[in-house]
C-alpha positions in Angstrom: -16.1 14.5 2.0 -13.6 12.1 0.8 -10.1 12.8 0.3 -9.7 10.0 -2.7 -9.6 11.4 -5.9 -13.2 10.4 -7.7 -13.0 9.1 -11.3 -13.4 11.4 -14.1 -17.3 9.1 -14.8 -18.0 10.4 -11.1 -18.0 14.4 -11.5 -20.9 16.2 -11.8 -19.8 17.7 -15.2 -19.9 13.6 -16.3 -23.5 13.5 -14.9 -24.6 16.6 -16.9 -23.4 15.1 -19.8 -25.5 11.8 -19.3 -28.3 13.6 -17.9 -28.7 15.2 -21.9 -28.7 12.0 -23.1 -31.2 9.2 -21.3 -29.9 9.5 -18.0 -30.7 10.4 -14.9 -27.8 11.4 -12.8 -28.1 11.2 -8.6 -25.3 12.4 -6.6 -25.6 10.9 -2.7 -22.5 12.6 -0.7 -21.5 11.8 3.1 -19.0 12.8 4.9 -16.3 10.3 3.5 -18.0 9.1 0.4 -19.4 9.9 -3.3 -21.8 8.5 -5.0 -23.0 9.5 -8.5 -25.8 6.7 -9.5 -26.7 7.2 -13.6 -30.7 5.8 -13.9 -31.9 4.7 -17.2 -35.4 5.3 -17.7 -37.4 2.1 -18.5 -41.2 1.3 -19.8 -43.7 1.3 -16.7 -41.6 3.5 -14.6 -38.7 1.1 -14.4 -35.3 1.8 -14.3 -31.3 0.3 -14.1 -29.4 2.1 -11.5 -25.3 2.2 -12.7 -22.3 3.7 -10.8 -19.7 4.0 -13.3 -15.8 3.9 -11.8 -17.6 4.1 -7.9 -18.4 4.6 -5.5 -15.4 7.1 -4.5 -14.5 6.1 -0.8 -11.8 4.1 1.2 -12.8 0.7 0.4 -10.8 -0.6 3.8 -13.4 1.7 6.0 -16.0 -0.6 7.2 -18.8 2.0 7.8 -18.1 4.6 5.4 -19.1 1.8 2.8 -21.8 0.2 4.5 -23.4 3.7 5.0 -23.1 4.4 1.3 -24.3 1.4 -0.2 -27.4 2.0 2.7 -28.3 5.1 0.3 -27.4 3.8 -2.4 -29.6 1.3 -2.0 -32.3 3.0 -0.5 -32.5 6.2 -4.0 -32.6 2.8 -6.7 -35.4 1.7 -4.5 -37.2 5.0 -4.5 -36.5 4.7 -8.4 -38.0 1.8 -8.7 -34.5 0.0 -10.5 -34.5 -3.8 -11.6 -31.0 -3.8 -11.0 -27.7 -1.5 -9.6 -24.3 -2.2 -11.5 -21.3 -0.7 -9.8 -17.7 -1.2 -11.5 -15.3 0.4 -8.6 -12.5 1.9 -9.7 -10.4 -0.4 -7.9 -7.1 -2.5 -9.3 -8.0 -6.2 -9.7 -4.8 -7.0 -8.1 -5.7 -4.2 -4.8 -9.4 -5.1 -4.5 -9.7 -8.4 -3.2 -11.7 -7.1 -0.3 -13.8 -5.2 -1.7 -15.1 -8.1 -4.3 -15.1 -10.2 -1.1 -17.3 -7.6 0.9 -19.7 -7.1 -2.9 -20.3 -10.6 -3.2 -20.8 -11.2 0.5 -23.2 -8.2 0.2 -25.5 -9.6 -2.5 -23.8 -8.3 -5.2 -23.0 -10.8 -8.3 -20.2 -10.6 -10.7 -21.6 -9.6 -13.8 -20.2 -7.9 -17.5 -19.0 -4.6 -17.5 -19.7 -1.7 -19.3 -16.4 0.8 -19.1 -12.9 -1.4 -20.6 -12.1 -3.8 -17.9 -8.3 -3.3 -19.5 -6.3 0.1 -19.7 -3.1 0.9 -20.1 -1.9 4.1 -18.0 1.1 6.0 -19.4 3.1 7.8 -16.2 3.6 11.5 -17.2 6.1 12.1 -14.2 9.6 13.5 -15.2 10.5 14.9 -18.4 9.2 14.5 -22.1 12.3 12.6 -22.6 12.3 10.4 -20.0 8.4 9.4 -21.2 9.3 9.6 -24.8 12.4 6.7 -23.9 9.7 4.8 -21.7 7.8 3.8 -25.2 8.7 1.6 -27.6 11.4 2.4 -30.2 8.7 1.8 -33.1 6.3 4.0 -31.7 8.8 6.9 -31.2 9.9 6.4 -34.9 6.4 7.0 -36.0 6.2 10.5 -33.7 9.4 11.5 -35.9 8.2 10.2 -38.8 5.3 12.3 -38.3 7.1 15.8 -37.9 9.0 14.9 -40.1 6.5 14.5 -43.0 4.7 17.2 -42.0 1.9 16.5 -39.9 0.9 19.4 -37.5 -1.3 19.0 -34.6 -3.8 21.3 -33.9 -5.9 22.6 -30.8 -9.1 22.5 -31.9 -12.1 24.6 -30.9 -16.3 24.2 -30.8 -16.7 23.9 -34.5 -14.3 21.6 -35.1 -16.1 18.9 -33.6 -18.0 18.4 -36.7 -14.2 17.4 -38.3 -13.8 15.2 -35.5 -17.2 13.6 -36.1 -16.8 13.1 -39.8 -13.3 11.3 -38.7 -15.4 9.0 -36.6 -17.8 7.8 -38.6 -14.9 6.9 -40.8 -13.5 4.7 -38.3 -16.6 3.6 -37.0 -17.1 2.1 -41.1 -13.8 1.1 -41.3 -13.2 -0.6 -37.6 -17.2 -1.9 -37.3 -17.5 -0.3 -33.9 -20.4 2.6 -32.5 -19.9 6.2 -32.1 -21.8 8.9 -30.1 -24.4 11.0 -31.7 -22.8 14.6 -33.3 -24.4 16.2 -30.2 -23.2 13.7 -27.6 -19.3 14.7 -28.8 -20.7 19.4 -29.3 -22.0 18.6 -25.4 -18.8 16.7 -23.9 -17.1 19.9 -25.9 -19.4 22.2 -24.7 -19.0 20.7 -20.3 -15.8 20.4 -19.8 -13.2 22.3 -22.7 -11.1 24.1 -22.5 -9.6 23.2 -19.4 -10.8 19.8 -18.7 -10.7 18.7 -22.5 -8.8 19.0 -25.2 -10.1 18.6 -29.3 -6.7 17.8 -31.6 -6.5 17.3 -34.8 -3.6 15.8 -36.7 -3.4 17.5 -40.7 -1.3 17.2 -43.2 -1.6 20.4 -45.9 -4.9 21.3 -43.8 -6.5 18.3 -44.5 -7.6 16.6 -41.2 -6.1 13.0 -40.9 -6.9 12.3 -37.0 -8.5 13.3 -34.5 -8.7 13.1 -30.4 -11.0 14.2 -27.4 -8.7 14.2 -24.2 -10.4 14.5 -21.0 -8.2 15.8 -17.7 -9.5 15.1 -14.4 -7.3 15.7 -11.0 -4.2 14.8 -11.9 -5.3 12.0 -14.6 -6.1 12.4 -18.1 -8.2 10.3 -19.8 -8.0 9.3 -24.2 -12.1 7.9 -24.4 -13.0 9.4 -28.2 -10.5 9.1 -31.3 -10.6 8.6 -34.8 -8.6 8.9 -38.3 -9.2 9.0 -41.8 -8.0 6.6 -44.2 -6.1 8.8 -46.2 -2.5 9.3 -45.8 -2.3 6.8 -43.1 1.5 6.2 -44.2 2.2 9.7 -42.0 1.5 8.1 -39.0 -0.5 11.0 -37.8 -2.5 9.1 -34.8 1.3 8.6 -33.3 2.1 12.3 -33.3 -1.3 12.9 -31.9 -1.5 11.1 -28.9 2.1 12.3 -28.1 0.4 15.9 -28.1 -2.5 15.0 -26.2 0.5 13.7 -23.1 1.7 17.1 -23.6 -1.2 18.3 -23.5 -1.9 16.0 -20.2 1.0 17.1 -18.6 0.5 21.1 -19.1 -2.7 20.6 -17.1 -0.8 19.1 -14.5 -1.7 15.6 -15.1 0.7 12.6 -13.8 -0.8 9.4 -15.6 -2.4 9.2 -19.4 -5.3 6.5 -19.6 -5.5 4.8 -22.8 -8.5 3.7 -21.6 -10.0 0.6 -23.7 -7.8 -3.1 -24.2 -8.8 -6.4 -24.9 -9.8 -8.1 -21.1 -6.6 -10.0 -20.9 -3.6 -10.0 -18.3 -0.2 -9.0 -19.3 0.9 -12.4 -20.3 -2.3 -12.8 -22.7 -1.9 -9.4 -24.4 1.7 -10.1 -25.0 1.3 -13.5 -26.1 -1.6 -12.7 -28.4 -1.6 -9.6 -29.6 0.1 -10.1 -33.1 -2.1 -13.2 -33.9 -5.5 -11.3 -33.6 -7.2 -8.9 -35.1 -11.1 -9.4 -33.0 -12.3 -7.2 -31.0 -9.2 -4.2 -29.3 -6.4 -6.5 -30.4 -5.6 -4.0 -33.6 -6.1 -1.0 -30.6 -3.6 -2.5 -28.3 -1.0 -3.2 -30.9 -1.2 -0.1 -31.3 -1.1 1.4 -27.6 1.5 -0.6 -26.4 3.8 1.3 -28.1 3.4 3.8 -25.7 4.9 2.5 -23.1 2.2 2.4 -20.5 1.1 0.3 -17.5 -1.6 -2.8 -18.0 -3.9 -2.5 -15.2 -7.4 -4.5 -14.6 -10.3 -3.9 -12.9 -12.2 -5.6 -10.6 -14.9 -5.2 -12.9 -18.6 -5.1 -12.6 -21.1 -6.5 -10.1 -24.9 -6.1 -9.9 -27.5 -6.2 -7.1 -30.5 -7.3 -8.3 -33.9 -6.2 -6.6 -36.6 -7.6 -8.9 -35.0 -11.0 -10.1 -37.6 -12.2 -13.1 -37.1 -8.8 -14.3 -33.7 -8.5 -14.5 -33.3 -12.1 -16.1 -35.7 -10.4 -19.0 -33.4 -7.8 -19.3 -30.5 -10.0 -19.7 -32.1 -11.6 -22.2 -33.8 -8.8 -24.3 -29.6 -7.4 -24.0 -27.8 -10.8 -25.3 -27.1 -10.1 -29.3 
């Protein structure tokens, strides 16, 4: 089996928790690579075929990924897929080769489905030494946070239903989707308390944010988190995600990914980011501030097996 570390969207845990909701998960394992292949059930026996942040394997070794992509291509087959979308979890600036050898393999570059954008906070040496790495605002706001009041709390199973109210607050107030209730009790349910972490942020026991925080090797990953709009002035999603590195690092975590920003490069973000307010521009003003690393994706690429189907797809998906 493969030595590289597979993605947190390639454990089996991951797979159970698709497999409750639509999914089909397949896991394909050789001697030097992973595969974990999610299938979406489709009318008439159809299905799409997506490997989310795989597959795990060194890229550079010639068979090891012609031999997984062979099975890989062989179980969408036997599941009859229109269509297999793979988004490697590969650096744009590291992966060169393996675009070259996806494109030269059939593959097309297509949209992606996890953030093309992250930011990855380094949790290596002390709390200091990351607190310094961030931005002076953003370490005001943790203060200001103690300061006023604001305690953060470890939560447990039935708090999810307080972390769910929280997000269908945001999901009003930021015009974005949310899971289902059960989607957020199952992700709970698979991987806490070791390998996630529920905190609230409240002020006089009211709850005024709220964060799912996933650890995985030695990363940690922020997908799910929301806030009221109450008492916003206390800066409580500040305080919060400075627990949840805490958190992060306890576990034994050396790198926080902030997971979702706008798909721009450094020089983009920077240049832009206090002109707009579409899309993850208000989410990385906010992120920034905490001091992490831009890195970018190769993205997404698709292999298409029945091509008038999957151009009907594409077009029942457009909004």
């Amino acid at each position: 089996m493969t030595q590289i570390q597979p993605h947190l969207l390639q454990s089996p845990a991951w797979g159970e928790l698709k497999s409750r909701f639509g999914w089909k998960a397949q896991r394909i394992e050789t001697d030097n690579a992973i595969a974990q292949i999610l299938f979406r059930r489709l009318p008439f026996g159809l299905t799409i075929a997506y490997i989310p942040k795989g597959p795990t394997l060194n890229w550079h070794d010639v068979a090891a990924r012609q031999t997984i992509f062979t099975l890989i291509h062989l179980e969408s087959k036997k599941q009859r897929a229109i269509f297999l979308k793979v988004e490697p979890n590969l650096e744009l600036e590291t992966g060169n080769d393996s675009s070259s050898f996806l494109t030269k393999s059939g593959f097309v570059s297509a949209k992606t489905i996890q953030p093309h954008t992250t930011a990855m906070v380094d949790l290596n040496g002390s709390e200091a030494n990351i607190l310094a790495a961030m931005k002076q605002k953003t370490r005001y706001n943790i203060r200001l946070a103690e300061k006023k009041g604001v305690i953060i709390r470890q939560g447990e199973a039935n708090d999810v239903t307080k972390f769910y109210a929280l997000a269908q607050t945001t999901a009003t107030r930021d015009a974005f989707g949310i899971h289902s209730l059960a989607y957020y009790q199952a992700a709970y349910q698979l991987f806490a308390p070791n390998r996630c972490a529920l905190l609230l942020a409240e002020f006089e026991h009211e709850p005024l944010a709220a964060l799912m925080v996933f650890g995985h090797g030695n990363v940690a990953y922020y997908f799910y988190g929301a806030s009221s709009n109450e008492k916003r002035n206390l800066m409580p999603t500040y305080l919060l995600q400075w627990e949840a590195m805490r958190w992060a690092k306890q576990q034994g975590c050396v790198a926080y990914d902030l997971w979702g920003l706008p798909d721009a490069d450094l020089a983009t973000l920077e240049a832009e980011f206090e002109k707009r307010d579409d899309g993850l521009w208000g989410v990385y003003r906010f992120k920034r501030g905490f001091g992490g690393q831009i890195q970018r994706s190769i993205g997404a690429f698709d292999y298409v097996y029945q091509p008038l189907l999957y151009r009907l797809y594409k077009l029942g998906m457009r909004d």
